[in-house]
Kinemage of the C-alpha trace (Angstrom):
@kinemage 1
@onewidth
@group {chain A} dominant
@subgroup {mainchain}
@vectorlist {calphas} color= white
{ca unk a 1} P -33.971 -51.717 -58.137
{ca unk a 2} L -36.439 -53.124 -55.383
{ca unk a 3} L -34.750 -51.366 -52.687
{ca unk a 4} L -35.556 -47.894 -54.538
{ca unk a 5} L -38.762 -48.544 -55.117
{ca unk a 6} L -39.512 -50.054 -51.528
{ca unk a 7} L -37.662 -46.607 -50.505
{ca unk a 8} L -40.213 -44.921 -52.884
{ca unk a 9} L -42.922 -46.427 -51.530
{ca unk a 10} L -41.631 -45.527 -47.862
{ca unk a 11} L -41.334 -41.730 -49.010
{ca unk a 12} L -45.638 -41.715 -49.725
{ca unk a 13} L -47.627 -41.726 -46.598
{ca unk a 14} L -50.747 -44.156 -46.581
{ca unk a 15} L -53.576 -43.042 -47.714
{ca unk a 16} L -56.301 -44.065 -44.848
{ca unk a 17} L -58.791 -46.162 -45.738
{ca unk a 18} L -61.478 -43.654 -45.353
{ca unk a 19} L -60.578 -41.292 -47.642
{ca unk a 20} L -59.883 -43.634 -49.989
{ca unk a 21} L -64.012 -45.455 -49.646
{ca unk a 22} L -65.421 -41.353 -50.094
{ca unk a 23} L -63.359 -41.083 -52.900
{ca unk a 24} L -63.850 -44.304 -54.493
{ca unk a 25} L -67.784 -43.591 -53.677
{ca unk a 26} L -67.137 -39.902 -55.324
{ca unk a 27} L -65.720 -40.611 -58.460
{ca unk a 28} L -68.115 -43.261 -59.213
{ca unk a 29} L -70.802 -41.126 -58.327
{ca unk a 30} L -69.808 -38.200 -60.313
{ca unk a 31} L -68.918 -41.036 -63.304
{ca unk a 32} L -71.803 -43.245 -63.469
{ca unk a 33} L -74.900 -42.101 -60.885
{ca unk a 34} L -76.353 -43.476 -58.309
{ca unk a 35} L -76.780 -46.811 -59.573
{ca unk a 36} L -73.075 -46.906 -60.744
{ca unk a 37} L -72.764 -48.382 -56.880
{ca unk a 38} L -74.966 -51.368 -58.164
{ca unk a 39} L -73.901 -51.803 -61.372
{ca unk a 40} L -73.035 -56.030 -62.124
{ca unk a 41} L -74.498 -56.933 -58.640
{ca unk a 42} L -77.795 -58.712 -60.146
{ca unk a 43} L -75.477 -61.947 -61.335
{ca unk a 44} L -74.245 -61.950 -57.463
{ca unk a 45} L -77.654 -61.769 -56.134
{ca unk a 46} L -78.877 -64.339 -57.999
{ca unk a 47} L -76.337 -66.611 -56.896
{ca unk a 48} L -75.512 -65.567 -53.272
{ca unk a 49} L -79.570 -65.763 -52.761
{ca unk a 50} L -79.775 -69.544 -53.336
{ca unk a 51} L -76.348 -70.101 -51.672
{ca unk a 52} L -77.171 -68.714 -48.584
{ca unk a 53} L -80.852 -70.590 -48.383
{ca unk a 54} L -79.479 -73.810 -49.245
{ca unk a 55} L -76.652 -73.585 -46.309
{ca unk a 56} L -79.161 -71.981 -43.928
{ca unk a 57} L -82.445 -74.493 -44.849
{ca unk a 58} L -79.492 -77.238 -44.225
{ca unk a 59} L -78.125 -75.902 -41.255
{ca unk a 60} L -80.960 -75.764 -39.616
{ca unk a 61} L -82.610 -79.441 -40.588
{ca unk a 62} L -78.889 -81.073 -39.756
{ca unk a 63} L -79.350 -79.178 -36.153
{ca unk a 64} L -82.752 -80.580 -35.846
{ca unk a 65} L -81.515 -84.332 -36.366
{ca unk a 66} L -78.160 -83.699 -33.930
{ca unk a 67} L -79.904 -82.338 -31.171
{ca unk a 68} L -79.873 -84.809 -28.474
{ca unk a 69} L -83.295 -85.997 -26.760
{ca unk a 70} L -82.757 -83.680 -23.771
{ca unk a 71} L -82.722 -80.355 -26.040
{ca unk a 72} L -79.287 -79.964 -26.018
{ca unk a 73} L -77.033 -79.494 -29.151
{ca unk a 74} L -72.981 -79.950 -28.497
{ca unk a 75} L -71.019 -77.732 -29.521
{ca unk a 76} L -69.297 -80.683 -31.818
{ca unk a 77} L -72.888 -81.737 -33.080
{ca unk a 78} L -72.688 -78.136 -33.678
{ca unk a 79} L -69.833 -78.042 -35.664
{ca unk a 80} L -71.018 -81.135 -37.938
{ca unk a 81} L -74.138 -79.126 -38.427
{ca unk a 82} L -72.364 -76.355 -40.060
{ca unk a 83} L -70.201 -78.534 -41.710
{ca unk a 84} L -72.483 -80.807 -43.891
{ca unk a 85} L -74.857 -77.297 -44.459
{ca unk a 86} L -71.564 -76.275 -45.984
{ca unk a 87} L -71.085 -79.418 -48.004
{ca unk a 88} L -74.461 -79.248 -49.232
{ca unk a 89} L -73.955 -75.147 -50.203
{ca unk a 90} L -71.205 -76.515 -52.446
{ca unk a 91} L -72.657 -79.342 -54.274
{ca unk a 92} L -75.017 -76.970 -55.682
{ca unk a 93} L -73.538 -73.980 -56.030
{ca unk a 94} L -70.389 -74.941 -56.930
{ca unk a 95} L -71.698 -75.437 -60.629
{ca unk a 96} L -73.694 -72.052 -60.629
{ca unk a 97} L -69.873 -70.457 -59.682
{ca unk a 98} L -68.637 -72.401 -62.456
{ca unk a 99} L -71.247 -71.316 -65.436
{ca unk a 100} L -70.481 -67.625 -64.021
{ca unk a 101} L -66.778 -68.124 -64.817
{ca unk a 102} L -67.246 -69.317 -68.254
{ca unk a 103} L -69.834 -66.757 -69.542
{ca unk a 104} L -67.677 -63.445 -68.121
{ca unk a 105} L -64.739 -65.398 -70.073
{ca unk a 106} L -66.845 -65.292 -73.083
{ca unk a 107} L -67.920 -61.850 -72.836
{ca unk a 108} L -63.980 -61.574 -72.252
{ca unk a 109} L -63.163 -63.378 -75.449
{ca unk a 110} L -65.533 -61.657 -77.370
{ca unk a 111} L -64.254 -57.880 -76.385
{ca unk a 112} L -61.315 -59.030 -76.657
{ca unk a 113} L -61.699 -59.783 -80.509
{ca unk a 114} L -63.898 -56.960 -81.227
{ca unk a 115} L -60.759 -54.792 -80.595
């Protein structure tokens, strides 16, 4: 059985990835519009927003405090840098990602039951 449909699957050339992005961008045109393309992206930038100014605000206050007195800034005090910006990123956002989760399972649950 998986050998025929790995030999199936052999038989249809690849569809390049090209072709398939214009045609993924066509039908959704034709289907929903313009705005089709941005349809569901407010809840991600509403959350990616403050995710990326938390690690960035971070990053660049831990850099501040690890640069040595001569100017420098290792590439390990680098590292550590990006690493506790990181840390900080996910003690706040980690909850926003969480509330996310639970409401689309809600508005799951609820189609779910109206049909």
């Amino acid at each position: 059985m998986l050998a025929a449909m790995v030999v199936k699957a052999a038989d249809k050339p690849p569809e390049p990835p090209k072709q398939f992005a214009l045609d993924c961008f066509r039908k959704t045109y034709a289907a929903e519009g313009y705005f089709g393309m941005y349809r569901g992206s407010g809840v991600n930038i509403l959350l990616i927003t403050p995710e990326k100014a938390i690690k960035l605000a971070c990053n660049d206050m831990f850099r501040h405090y690890l640069t040595l007195k001569d100017g420098t800034l290792p590439i390990p005090r680098q590292m550590l840098a990006g690493g506790m910006a990181g840390a900080c990123q996910i003690v706040v956002t980690t909850p926003m990602e969480l509330l996310k989760i639970q409401m689309q399972d809600a508005v799951t649950m609820v189609m779910t039951c109206l049909t």
